[in-house]
MIMARDO-483440 format. One line per field, with one value per atom (N, C-alpha, C): residue number from 1; residue in three letters; chain; atom name; x, y, z. Coordinates in steps of 0.02 Angstrom, whole numbers, plus 50000, padded with zeros to 5 digits. Layout:
N
num <- (NUM,...)
residuo <- (ALA,...)
cadena <- (A,...)
atomo <- (CA,...)
x <- (X,...)
y <- (Y,...)
z <- (Z,...)
***
This chain:
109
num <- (1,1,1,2,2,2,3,3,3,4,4,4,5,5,5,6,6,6,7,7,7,8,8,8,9,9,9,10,10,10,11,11,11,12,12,12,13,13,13,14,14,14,15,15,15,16,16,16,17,17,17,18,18,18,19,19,19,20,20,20,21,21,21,22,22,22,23,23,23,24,24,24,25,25,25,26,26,26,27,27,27,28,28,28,29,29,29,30,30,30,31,31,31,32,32,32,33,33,33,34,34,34,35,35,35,36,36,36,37,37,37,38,38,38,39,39,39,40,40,40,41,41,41,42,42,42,43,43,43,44,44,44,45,45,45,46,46,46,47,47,47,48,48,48,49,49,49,50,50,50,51,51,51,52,52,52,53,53,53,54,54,54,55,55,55,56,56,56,57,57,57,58,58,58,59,59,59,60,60,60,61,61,61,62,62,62,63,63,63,64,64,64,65,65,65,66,66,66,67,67,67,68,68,68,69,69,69,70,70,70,71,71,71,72,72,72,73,73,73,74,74,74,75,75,75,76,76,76,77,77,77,78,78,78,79,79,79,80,80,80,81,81,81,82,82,82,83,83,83,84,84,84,85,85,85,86,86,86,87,87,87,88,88,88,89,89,89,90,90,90,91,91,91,92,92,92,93,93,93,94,94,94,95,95,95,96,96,96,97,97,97,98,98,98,99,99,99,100,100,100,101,101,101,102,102,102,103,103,103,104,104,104,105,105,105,106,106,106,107,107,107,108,108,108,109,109,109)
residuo <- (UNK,UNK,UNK,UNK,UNK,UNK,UNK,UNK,UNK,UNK,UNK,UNK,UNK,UNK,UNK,UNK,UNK,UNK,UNK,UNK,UNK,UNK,UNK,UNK,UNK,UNK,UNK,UNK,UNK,UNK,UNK,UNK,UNK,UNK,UNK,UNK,UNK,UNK,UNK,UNK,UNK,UNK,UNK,UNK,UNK,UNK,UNK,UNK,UNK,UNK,UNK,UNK,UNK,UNK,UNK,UNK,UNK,UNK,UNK,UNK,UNK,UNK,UNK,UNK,UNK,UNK,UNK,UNK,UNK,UNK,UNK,UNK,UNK,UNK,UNK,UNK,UNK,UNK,UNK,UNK,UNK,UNK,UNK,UNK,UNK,UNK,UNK,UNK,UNK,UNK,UNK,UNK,UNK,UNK,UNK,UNK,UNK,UNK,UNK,UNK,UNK,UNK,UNK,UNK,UNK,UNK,UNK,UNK,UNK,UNK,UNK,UNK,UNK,UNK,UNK,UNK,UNK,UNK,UNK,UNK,UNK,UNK,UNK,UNK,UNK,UNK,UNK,UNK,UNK,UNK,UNK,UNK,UNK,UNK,UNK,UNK,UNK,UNK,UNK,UNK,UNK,UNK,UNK,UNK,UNK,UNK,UNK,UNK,UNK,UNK,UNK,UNK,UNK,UNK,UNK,UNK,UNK,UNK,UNK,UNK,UNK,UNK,UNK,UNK,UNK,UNK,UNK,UNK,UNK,UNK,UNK,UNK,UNK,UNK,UNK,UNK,UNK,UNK,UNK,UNK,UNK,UNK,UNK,UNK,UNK,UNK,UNK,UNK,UNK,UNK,UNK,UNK,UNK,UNK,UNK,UNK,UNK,UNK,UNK,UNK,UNK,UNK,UNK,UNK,UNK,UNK,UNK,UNK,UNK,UNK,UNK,UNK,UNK,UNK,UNK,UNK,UNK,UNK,UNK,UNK,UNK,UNK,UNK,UNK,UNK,UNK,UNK,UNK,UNK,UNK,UNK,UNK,UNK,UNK,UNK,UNK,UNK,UNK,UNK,UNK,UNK,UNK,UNK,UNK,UNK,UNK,UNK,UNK,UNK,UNK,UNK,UNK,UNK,UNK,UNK,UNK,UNK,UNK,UNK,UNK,UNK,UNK,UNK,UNK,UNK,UNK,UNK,UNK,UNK,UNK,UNK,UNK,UNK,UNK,UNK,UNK,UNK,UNK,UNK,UNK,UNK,UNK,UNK,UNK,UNK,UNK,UNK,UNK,UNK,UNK,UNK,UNK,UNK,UNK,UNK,UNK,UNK,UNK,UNK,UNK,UNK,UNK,UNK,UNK,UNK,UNK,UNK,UNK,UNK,UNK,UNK,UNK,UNK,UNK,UNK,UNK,UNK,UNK,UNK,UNK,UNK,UNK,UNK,UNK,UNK,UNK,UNK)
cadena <- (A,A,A,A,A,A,A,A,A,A,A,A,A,A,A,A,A,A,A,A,A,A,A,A,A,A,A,A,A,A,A,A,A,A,A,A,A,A,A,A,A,A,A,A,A,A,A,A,A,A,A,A,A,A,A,A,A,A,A,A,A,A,A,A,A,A,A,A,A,A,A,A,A,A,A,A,A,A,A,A,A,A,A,A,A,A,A,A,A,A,A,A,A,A,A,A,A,A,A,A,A,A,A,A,A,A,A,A,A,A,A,A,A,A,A,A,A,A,A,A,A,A,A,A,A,A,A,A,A,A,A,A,A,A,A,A,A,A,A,A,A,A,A,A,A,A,A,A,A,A,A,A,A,A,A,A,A,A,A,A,A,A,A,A,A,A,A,A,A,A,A,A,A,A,A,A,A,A,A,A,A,A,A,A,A,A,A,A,A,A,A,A,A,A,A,A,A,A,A,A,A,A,A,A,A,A,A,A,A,A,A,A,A,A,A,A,A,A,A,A,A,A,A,A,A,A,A,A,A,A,A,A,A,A,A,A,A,A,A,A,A,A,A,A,A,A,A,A,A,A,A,A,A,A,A,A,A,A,A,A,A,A,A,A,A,A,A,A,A,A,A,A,A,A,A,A,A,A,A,A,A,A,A,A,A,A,A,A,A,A,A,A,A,A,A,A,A,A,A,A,A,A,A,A,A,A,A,A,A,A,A,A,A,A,A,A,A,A,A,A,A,A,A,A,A,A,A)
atomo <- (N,CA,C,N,CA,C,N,CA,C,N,CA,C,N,CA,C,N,CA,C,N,CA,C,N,CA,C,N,CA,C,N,CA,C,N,CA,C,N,CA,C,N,CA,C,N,CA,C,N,CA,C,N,CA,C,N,CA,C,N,CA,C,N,CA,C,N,CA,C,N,CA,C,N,CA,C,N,CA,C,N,CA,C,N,CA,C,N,CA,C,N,CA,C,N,CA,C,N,CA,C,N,CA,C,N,CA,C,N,CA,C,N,CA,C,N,CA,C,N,CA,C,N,CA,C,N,CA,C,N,CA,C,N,CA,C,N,CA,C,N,CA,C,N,CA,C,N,CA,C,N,CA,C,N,CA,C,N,CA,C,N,CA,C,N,CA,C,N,CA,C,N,CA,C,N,CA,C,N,CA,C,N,CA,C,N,CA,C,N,CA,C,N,CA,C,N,CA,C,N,CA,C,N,CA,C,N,CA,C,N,CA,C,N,CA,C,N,CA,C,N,CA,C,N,CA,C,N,CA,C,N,CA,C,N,CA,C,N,CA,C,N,CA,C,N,CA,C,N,CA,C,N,CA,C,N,CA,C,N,CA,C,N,CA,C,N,CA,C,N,CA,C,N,CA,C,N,CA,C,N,CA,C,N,CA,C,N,CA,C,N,CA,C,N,CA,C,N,CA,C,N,CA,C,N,CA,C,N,CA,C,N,CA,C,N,CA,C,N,CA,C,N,CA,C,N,CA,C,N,CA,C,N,CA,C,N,CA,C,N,CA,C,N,CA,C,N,CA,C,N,CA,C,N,CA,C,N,CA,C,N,CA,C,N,CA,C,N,CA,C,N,CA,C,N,CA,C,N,CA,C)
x <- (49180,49166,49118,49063,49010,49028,49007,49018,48986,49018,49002,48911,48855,48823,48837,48801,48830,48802,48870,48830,48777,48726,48667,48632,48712,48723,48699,48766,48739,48690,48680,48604,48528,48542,48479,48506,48555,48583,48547,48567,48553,48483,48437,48359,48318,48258,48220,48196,48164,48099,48143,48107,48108,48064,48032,47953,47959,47934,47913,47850,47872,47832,47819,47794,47791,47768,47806,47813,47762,47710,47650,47662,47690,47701,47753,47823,47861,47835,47849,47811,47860,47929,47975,48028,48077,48117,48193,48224,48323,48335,48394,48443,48449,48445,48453,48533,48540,48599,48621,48671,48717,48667,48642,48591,48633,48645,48662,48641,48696,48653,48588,48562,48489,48490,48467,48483,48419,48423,48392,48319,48286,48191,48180,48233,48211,48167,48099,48040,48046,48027,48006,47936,47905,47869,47814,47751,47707,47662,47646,47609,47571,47497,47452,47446,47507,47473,47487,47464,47455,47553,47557,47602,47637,47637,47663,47648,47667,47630,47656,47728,47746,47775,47792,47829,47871,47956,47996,48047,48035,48081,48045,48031,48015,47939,47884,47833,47840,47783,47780,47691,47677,47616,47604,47545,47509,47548,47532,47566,47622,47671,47735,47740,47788,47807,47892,47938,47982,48045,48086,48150,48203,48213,48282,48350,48394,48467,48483,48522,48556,48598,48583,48617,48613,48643,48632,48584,48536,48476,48403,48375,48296,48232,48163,48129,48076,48021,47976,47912,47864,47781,47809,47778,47827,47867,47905,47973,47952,47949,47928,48005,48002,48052,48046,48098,48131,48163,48148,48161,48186,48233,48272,48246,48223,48190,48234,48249,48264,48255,48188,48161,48158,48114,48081,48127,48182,48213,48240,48238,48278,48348,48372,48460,48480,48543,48565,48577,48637,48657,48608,48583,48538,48491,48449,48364,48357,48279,48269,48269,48323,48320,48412,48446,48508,48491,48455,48443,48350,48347,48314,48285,48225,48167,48191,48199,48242,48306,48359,48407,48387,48347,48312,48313,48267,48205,48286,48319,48369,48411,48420,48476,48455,48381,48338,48337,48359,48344,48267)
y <- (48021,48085,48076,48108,48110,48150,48106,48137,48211,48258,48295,48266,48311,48306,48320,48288,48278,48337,48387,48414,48433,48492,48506,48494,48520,48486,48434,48382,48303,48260,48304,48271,48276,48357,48348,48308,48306,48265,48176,48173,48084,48082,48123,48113,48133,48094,48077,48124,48148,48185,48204,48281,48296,48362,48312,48333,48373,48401,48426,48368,48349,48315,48287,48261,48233,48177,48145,48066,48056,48014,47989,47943,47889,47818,47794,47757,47703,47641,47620,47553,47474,47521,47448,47494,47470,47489,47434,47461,47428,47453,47418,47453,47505,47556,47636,47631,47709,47720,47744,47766,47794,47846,47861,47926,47994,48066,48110,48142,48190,48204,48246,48250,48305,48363,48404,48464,48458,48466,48469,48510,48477,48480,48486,48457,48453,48396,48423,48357,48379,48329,48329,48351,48382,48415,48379,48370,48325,48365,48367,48432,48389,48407,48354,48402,48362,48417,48349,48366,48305,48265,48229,48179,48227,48218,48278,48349,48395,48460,48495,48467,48521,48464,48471,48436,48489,48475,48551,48519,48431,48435,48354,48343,48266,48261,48207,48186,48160,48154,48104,48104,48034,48037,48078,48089,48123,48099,48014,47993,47937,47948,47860,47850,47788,47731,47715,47748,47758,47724,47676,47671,47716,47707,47767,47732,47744,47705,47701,47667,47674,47741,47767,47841,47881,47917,47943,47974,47955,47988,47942,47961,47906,47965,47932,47947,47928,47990,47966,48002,48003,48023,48106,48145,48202,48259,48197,48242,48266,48337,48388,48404,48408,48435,48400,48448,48435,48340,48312,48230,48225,48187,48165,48113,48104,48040,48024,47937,47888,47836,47802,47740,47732,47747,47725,47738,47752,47793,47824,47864,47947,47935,47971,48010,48031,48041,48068,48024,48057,48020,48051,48112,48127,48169,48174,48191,48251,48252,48340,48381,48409,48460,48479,48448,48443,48511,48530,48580,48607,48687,48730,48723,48733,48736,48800,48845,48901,48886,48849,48850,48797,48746,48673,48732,48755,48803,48847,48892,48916,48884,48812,48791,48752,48740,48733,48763,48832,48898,48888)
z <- (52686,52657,52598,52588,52543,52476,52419,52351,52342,52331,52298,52245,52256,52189,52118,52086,52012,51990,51952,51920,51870,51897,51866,51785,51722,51655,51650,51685,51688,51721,51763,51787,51730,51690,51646,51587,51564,51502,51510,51584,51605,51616,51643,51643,51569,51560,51522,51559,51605,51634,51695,51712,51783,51794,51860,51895,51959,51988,52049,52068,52138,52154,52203,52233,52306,52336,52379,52379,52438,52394,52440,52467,52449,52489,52466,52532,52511,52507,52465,52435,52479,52441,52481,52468,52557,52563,52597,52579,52565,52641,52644,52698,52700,52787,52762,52752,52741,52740,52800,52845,52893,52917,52961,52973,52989,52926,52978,53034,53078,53123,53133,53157,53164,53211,53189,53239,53256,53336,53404,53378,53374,53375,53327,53271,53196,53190,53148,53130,53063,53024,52963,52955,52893,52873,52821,52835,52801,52760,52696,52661,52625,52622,52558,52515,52455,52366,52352,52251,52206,52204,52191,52190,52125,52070,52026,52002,52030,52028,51953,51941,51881,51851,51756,51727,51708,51716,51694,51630,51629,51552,51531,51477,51453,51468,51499,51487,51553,51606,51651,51673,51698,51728,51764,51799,51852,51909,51934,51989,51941,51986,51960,52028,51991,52052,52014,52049,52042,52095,52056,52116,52122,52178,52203,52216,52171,52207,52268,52290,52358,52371,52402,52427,52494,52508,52579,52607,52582,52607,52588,52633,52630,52595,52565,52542,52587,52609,52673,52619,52660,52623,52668,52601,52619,52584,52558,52557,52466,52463,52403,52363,52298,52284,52192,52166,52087,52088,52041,52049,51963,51973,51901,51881,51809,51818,51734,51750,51697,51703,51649,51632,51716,51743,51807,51883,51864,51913,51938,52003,52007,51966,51958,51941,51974,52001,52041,52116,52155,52211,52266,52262,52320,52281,52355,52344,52307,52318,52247,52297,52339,52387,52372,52299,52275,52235,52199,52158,52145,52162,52181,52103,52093,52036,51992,52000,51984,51951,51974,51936,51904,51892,51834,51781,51813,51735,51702,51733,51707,51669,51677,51655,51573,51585,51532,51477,51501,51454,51435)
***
């Protein structure tokens, strides 16, 4: 059974920065994790924008090069979304598709 995500509080308390952004290239990759299942003619979705489109708390480059813990889910060229960032890598047990840009900025005040 999969952890619950951490809540939203403690996720901005533990990041230095968090970007909107989008992952151009895996550089190096670990063991995956367990694959869930996929619903029937699900493809993933490939979009060309800049690697960081928004900064919504802290300072970050244009492009990083960021590690991701071990967690249930993989990082492909692609995948768009809100990213937790501390001293070089994500926060959090899963991807930026854990919390909507809307509730970041809200919780920001």
């Amino acid at each position: 059974m999969a952890l619950p995500p951490e809540p939203l509080a403690e996720l901005l308390a533990d990041a230095d920065a968090v970007v909107v952004a989008e992952v151009v290239e895996v550089i190096e990759e670990g063991a995956p994790p367990p694959s869930p299942p996929r619903p029937a003619g699900a493809k993933p979705t490939f979009k060309g924008r800049p690697p960081v489109e928004e900064t919504l708390k802290g300072e970050a480059e244009a492009e990083l090069v960021v590690d991701k813990p071990e967690g249930p889910y993989l990082l492909h060229a692609g995948v768009r979304g809100p990213f937790f960032l501390r001293r070089g890598g994500i926060v959090g047990r899963y991807g930026p598709d854990t919390y909507r840009r809307a509730e970041i900025v809200a919780a920001l005040g």
